[in-house]
RODO-2510 file (C-alpha; in nm, 4 decimals, decimal comma):
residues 416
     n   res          X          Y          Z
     1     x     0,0000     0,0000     0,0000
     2     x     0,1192     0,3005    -0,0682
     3     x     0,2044     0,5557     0,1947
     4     x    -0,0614     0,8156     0,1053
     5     x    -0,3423     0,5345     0,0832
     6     x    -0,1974     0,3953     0,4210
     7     x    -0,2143     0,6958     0,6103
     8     x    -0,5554     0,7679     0,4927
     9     x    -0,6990     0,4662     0,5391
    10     x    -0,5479     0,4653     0,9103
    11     x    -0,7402     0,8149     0,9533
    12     x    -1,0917     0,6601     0,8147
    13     x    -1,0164     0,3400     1,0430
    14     x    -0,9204     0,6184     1,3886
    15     x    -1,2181     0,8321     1,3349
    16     x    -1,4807     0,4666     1,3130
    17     x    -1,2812     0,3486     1,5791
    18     x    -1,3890     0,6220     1,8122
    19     x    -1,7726     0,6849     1,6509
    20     x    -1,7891     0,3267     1,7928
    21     x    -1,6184     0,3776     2,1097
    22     x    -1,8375     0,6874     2,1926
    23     x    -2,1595     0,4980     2,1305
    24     x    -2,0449     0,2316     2,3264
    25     x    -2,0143     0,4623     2,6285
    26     x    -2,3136     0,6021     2,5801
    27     x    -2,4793     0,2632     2,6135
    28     x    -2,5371     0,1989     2,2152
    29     x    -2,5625    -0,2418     2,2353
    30     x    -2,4515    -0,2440     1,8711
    31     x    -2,1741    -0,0670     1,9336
    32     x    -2,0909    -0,2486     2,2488
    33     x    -2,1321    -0,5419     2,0132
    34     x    -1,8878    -0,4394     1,7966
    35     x    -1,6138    -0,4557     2,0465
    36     x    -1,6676    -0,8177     2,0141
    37     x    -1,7763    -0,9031     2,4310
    38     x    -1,7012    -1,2473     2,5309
    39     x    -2,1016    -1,3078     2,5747
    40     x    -2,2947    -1,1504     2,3308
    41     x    -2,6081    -1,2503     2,4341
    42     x    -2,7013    -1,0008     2,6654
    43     x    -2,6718    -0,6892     2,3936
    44     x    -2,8822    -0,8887     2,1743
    45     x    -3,1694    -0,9259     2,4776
    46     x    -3,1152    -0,5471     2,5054
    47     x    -3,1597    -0,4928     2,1455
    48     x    -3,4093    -0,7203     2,0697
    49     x    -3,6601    -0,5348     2,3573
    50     x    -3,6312    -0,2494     2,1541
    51     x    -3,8195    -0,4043     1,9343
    52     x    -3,7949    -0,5986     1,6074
    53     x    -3,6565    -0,3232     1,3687
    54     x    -3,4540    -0,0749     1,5876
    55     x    -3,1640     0,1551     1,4577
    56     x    -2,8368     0,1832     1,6149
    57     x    -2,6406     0,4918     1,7154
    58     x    -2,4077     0,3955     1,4332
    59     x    -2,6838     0,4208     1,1963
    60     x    -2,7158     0,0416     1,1410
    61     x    -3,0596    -0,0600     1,1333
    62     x    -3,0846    -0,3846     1,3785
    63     x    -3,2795    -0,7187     1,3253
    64     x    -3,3272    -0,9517     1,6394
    65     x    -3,6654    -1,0885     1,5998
    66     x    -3,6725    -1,4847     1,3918
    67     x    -3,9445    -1,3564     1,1845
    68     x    -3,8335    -1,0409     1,0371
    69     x    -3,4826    -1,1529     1,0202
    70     x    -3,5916    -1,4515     0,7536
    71     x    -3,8515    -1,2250     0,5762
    72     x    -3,5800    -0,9632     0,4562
    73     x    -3,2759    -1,2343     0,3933
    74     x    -3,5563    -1,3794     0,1614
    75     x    -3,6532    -1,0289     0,0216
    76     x    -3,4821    -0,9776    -0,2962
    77     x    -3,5127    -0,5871    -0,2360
    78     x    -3,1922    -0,6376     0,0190
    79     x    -2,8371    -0,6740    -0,1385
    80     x    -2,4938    -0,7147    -0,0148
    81     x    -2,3893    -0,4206    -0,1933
    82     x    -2,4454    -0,0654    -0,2757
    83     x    -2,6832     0,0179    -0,5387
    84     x    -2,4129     0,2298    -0,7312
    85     x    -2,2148    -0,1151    -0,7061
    86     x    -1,9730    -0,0838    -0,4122
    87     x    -1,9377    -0,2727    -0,1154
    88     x    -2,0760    -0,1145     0,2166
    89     x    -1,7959     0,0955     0,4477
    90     x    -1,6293    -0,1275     0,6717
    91     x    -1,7428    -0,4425     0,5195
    92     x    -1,5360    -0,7381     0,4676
    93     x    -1,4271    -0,7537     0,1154
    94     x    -1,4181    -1,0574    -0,0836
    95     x    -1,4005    -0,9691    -0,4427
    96     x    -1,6502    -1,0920    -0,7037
    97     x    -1,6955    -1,4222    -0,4740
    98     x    -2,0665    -1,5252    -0,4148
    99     x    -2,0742    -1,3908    -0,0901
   100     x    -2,0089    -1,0263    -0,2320
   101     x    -2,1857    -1,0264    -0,5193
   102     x    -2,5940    -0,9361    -0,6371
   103     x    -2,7800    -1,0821    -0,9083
   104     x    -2,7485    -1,1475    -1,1975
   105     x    -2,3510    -1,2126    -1,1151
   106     x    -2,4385    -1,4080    -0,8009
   107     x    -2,7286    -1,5731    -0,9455
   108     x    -2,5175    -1,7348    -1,2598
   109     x    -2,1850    -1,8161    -1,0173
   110     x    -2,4165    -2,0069    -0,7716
   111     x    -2,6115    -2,1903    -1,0285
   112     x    -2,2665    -2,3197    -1,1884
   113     x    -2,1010    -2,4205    -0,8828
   114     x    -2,4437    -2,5525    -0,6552
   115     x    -2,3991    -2,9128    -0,8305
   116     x    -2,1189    -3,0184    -0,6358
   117     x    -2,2827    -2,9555    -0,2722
   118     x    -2,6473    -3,0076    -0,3787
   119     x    -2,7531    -3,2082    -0,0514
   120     x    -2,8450    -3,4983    -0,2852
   121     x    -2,4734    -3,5431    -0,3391
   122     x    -2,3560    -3,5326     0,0220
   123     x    -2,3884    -3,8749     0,1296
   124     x    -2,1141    -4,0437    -0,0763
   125     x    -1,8945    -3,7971     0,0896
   126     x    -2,0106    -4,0232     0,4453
   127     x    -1,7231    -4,2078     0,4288
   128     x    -1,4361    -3,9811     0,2931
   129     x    -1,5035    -3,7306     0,6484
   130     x    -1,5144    -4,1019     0,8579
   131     x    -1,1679    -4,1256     0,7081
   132     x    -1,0624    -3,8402     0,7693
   133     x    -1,1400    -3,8287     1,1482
   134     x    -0,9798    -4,1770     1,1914
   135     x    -0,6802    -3,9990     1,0630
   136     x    -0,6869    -3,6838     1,2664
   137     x    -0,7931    -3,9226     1,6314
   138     x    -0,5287    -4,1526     1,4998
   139     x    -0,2857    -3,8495     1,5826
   140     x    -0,4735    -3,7626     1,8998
   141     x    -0,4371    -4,0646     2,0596
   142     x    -0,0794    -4,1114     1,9547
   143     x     0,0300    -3,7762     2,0685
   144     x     0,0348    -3,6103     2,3980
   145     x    -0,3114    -3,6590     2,6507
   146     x    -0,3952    -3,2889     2,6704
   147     x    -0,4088    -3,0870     2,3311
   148     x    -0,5578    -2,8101     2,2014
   149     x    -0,8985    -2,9349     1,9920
   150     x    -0,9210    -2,6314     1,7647
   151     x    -0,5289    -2,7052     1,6307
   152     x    -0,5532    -3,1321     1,6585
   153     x    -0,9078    -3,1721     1,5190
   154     x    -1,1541    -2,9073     1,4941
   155     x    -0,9372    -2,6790     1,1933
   156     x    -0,7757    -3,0195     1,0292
   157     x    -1,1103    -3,1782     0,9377
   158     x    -1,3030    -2,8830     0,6971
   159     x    -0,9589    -2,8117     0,5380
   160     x    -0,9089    -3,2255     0,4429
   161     x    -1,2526    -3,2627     0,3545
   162     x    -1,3109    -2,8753     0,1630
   163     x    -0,9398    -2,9386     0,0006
   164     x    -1,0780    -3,2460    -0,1560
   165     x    -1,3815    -3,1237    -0,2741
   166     x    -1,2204    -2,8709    -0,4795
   167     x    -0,9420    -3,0454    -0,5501
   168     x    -0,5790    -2,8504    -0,4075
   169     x    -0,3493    -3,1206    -0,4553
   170     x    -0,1843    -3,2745    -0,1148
   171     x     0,1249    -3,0633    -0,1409
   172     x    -0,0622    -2,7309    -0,1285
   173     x    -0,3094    -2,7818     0,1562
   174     x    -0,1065    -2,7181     0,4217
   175     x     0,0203    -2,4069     0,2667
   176     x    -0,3826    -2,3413     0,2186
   177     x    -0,4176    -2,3596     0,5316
   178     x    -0,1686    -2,1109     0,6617
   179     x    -0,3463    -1,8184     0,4101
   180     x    -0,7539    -1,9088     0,5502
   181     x    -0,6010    -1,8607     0,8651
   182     x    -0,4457    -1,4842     0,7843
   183     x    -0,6982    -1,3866     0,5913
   184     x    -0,9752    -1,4410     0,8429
   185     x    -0,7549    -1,2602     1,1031
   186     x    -1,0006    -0,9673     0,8828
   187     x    -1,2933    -1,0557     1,1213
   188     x    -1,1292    -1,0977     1,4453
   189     x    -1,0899    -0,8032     1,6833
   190     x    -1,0051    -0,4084     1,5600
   191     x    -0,8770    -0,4039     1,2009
   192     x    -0,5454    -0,2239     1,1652
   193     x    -0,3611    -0,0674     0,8069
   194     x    -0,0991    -0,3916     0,8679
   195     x    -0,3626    -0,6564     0,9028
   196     x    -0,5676    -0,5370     0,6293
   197     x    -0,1889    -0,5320     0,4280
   198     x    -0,1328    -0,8853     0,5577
   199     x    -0,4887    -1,0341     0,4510
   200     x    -0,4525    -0,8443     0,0783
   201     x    -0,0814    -0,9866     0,0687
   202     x    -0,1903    -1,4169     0,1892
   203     x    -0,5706    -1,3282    -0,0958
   204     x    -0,2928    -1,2493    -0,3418
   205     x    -0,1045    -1,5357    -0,2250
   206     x    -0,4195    -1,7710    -0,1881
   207     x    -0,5156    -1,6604    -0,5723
   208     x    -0,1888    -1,7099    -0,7129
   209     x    -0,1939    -2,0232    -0,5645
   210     x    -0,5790    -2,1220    -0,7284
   211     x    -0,4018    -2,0146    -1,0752
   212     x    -0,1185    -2,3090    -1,0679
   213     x    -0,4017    -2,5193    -0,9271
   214     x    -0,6263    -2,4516    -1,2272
   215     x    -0,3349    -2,4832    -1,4557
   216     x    -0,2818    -2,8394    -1,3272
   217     x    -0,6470    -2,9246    -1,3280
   218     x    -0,6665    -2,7608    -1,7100
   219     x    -0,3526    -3,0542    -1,7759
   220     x    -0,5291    -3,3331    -1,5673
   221     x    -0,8527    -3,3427    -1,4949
   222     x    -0,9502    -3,5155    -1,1978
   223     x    -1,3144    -3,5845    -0,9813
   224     x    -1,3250    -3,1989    -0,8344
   225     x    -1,5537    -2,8722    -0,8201
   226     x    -1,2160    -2,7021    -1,0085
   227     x    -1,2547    -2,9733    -1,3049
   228     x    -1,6166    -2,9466    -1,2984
   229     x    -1,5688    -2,5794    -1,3633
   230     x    -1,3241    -2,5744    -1,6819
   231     x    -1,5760    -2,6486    -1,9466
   232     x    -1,7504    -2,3290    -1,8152
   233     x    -1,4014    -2,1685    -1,8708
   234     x    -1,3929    -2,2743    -2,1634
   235     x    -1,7350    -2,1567    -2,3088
   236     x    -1,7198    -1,7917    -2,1671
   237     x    -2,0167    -1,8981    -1,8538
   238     x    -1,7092    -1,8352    -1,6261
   239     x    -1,4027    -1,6644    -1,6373
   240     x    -1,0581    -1,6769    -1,5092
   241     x    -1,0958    -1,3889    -1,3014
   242     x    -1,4307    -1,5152    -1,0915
   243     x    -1,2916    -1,8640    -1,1180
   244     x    -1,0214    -1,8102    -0,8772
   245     x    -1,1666    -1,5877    -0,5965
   246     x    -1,4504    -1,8364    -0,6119
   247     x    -1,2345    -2,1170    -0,5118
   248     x    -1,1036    -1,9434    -0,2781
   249     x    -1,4220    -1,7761    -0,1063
   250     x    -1,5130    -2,1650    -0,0975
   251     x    -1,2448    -2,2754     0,0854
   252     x    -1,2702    -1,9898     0,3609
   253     x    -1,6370    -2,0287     0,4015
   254     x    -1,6522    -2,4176     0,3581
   255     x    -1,3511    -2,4385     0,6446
   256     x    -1,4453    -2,1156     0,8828
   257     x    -1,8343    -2,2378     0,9534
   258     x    -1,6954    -2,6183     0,9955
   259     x    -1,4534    -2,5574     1,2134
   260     x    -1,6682    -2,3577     1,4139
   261     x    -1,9927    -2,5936     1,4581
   262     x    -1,7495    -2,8831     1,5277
   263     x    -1,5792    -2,6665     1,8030
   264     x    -1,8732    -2,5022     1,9319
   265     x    -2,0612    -2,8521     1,9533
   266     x    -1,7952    -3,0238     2,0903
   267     x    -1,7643    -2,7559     2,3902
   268     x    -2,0908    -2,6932     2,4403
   269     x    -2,1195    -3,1361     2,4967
   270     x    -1,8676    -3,1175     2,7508
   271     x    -1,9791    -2,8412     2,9189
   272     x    -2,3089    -3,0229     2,9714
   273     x    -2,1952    -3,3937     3,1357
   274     x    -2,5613    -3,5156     3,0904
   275     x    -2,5992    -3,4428     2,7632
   276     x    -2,2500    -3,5626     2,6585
   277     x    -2,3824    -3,8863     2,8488
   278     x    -2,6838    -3,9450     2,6583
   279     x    -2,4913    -3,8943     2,3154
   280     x    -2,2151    -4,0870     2,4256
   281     x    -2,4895    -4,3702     2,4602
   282     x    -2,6451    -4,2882     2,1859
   283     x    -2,4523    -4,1557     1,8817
   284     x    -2,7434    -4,1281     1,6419
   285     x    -2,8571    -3,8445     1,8305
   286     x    -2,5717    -3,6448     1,6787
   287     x    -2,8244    -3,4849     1,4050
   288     x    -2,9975    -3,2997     1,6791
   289     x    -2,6916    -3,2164     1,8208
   290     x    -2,5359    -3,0280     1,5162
   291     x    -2,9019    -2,8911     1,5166
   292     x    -2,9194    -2,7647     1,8982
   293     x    -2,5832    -2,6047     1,8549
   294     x    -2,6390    -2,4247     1,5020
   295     x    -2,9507    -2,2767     1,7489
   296     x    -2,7820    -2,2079     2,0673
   297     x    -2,4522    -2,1027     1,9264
   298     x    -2,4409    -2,0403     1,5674
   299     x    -2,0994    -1,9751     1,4399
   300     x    -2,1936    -1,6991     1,2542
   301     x    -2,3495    -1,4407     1,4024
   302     x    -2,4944    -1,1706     1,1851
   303     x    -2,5231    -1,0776     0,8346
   304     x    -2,5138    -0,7465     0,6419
   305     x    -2,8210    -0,6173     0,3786
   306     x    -2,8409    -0,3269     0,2190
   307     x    -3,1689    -0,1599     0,0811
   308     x    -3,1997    -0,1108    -0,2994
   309     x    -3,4948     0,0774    -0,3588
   310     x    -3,6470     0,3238    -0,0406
   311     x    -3,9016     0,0734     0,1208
   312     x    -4,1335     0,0346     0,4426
   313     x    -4,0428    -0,2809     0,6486
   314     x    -4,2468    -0,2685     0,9841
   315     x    -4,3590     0,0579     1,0026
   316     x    -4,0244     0,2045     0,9400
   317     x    -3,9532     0,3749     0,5612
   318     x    -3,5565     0,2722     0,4944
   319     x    -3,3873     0,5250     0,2310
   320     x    -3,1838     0,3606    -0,0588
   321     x    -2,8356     0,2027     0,0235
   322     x    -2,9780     0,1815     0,4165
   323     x    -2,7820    -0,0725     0,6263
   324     x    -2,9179    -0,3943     0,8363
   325     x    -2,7533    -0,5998     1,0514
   326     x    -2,9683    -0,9300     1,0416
   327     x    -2,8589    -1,0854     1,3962
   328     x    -2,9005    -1,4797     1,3555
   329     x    -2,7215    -1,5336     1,6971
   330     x    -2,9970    -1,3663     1,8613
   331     x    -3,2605    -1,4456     1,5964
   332     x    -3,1691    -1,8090     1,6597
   333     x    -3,2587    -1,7739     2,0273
   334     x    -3,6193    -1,6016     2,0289
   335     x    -3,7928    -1,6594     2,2282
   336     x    -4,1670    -1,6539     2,0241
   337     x    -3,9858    -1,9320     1,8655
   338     x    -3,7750    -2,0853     2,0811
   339     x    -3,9065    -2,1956     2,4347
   340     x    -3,6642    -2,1438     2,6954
   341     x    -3,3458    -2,0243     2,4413
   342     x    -3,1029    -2,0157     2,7255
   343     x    -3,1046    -2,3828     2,7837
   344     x    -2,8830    -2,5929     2,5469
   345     x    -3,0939    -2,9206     2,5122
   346     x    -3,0025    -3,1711     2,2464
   347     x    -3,3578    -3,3545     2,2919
   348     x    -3,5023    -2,9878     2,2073
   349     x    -3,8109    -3,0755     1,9537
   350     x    -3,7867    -2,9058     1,5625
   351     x    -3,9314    -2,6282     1,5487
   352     x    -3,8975    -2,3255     1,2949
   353     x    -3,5707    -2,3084     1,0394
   354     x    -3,2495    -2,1713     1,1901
   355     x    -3,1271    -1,9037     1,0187
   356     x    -2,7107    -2,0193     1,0847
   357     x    -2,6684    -2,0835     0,7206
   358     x    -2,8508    -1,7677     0,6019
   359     x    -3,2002    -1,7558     0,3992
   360     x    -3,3153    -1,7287     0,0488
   361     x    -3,0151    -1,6385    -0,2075
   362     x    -2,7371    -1,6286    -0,0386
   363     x    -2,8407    -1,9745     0,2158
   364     x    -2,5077    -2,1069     0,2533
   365     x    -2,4192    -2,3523    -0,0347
   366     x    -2,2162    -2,5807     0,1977
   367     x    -2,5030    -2,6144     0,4511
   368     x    -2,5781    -2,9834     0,4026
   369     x    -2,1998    -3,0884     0,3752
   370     x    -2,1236    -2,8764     0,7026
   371     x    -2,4228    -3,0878     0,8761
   372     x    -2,2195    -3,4084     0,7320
   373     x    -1,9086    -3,2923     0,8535
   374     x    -2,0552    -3,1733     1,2331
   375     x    -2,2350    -3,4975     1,2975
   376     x    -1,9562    -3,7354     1,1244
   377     x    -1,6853    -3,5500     1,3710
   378     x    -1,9195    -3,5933     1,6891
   379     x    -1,9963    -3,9321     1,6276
   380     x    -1,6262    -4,0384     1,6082
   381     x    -1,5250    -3,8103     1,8888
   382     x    -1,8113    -4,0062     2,1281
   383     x    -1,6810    -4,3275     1,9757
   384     x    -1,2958    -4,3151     2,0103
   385     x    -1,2587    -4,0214     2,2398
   386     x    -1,5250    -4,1000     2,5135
   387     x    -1,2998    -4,0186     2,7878
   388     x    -1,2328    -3,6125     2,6291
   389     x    -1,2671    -3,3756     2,9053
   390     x    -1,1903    -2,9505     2,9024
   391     x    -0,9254    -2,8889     3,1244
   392     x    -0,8518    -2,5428     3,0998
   393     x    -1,0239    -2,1909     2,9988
   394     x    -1,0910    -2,1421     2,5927
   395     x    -0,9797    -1,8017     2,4247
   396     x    -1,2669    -1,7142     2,2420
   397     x    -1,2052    -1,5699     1,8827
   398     x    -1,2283    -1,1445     1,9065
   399     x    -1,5004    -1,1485     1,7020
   400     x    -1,8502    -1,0275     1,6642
   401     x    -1,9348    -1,2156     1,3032
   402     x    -1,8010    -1,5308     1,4011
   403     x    -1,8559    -1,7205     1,7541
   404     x    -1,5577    -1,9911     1,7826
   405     x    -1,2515    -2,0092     1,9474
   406     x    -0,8703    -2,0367     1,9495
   407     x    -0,7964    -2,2162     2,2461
   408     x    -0,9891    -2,4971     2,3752
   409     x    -0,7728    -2,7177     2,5829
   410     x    -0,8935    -3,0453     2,6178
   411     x    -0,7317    -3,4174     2,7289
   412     x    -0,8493    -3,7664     2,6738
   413     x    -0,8000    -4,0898     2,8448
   414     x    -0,4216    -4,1896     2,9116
   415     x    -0,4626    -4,5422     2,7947
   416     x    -0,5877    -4,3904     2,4565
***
């Protein structure tokens, strides 16, 4: 970057910094939310009993309530962008990848790439994740009795299982790895000029990487979402320049929910000895399970519309361009919906859809293989780790769009 961009991008980041900071003291929850609390759940109590479309100091308009929250992710009025085109201030920027794209772009990407994780095509991959998690316990229970989960298990299993689905050879996934990791540093804690540097530096790194991966795939190739994507290439439906940040928004979003609903489900087991108990005795159980914990702690917590045309939504006339915060961590825990939404119960009866995996449009495309993943990974851990016990205090990710952790120290039995 150069120095004049650097120093003015600093200035924009300084004066948000503080317009946050000052709302926060004078009791704004959003902004309070934005500083990324270790429990987020009592902001979104405060916000949602101001009622179910209430604007923040910030000039965010806020979404708590289950049943507004699903009507405007469904609404095809609501974007992800900017009328004129651009991306929202302070938004997370992920090039022309689904997630930051409108119709009719977004529309034609999705419809070329949904094929390879249409839920009808998830259960072959049953027993390429049980593989995988044989591998990854085989390590646990060779190495050393306390470990951290997220680094032995939780981040190894999406990465194996998203790599292969795509199809990065072997000898780049571990240098994959290394980049999802920097770049997501985008959404933890207060951005800075040298970690927005570092994240454009490892997506330059990450695409150049896609480009020798296509390259190989173009010379031989194999049964992958990359391969399945050339004739496209080839025709003019796609083109080099989605083709690559696609691949890689796929990897970050098919490895940073996983990893997440693994970990999250995992801790939330052991922090409730009865529950781990019953699932320990009965497996099968670890549907409702991934289910309870997509509810109780979703790992991502909020999405961003944007208005494209002026419109009333609940008595309330948005201008053009106007900004939403849907909140799915607290939508997923009404309680008009939800009886009792404190209370993490895995015998908890269906109710209404979750919205952990977004609505409408932009409803996560990896959904049903993330549901595969969470419920393959418990049901292994119950089955070859039933001893696994927390034995220290987690470091929770600084966060307040994604609810995981860093640290979550755990041990299992000494006999293995």
């Amino acid at each position: 970057m150069a120095t004049d961009t650097i120093q003015r991008t600093q200035l924009q980041l300084d004066v948000w910094r503080e317009f946050v900071w000052t709302a926060g003291e004078q009791g704004d929850p959003y902004a309070l939310l934005l500083r990324a609390p270790e429990d987020p759940y009592p902001l979104y109590e405060q916000i949602r009993a101001r009622g179910p479309l209430t604007r923040s100091a910030l000039g965010t308009y806020l979404v708590a309530d289950h049943g507004l929250a699903g009507k405007i992710l469904r609404d095809r009025r609501f974007g992800v962008r900017m009328v004129n085109g651009d991306q929202a201030p302070q938004s997370v920027e992920f090039d022309n990848s689904l997630l930051g794209l409108d119709p009719p772009d977004h529309s034609r990407l999705r419809k070329l790439t949904i094929h390879a994780v249409n839920p009808g095509q998830m259960e072959p991959w049953r027993a390429r994740v049980e593989r995988f998690c044989d591998e990854l316990i085989d390590k646990v229970l060779a190495g050393p009795v306390k470990f951290n989960f997220m680094t032995a298990f939780a981040q190894q299993l999406p990465m194996y299982v998203i790599g292969e689905l795509i199809g990065v050879p072997d000898a780049h996934r571990r240098t994959l790895f290394g980049l999802t990791r920097r770049m997501m540093h985008l959404v933890d804690g207060e951005p800075s000029v040298e970690l927005m540097a570092d994240v454009a530096r490892s997506t330059a790194e990450m695409h150049a990487m896609f480009a020798d991966i296509i390259a190989l795939r173009q010379a031989e190739r194999g049964d992958d979402l990359i391969s399945d994507l050339l004739p496209a290439l080839d025709d003019g439906r796609l083109t080099m320049a989605e083709l690559i940040p696609l691949c890689a928004f796929l990897t970050l979003g098919g490895v940073e929910t996983t990893v997440n609903l693994i970990a999250n489900a995992t801790h939330l087991l052991l922090a409730h000895p009865e529950q781990w108990d019953a699932f320990r005795d009965d497996p099968s159980l670890a549907s409702a399970v991934i289910q309870e914990t997509l509810r109780f702690e979703t790992p991502t917590q909020q999405y961003r519309r944007i208005a494209q045309e002026e419109l009333e939504l609940d008595g309330v006339v948005l201008p053009v361009d106007s900004q939403l915060a849907i909140l799915a961590g607290a939508a997923n825990r009404d309680p008009v919906v939800y009886p009792d939404p404190g209370r993490f119960d895995i015998t908890r009866p269906p109710s209404r859809e979750l919205l952990s995996f977004s609505l409408g449009i932009h409803f996560c495309l990896g959904a049903a293989l993330a549901r595969l993943e969470g419920e393959v990974a418990l049901a292994a851990i119950a089955r070859r780790l039933p001893d696994l016990r927390r034995i220290g205090p987690i470091r929770r990710r600084k966060s307040f769009i994604i609810r995981g952790m860093v640290q979550f120290p755990v041990a299992r039995a000494s006999g293995g």
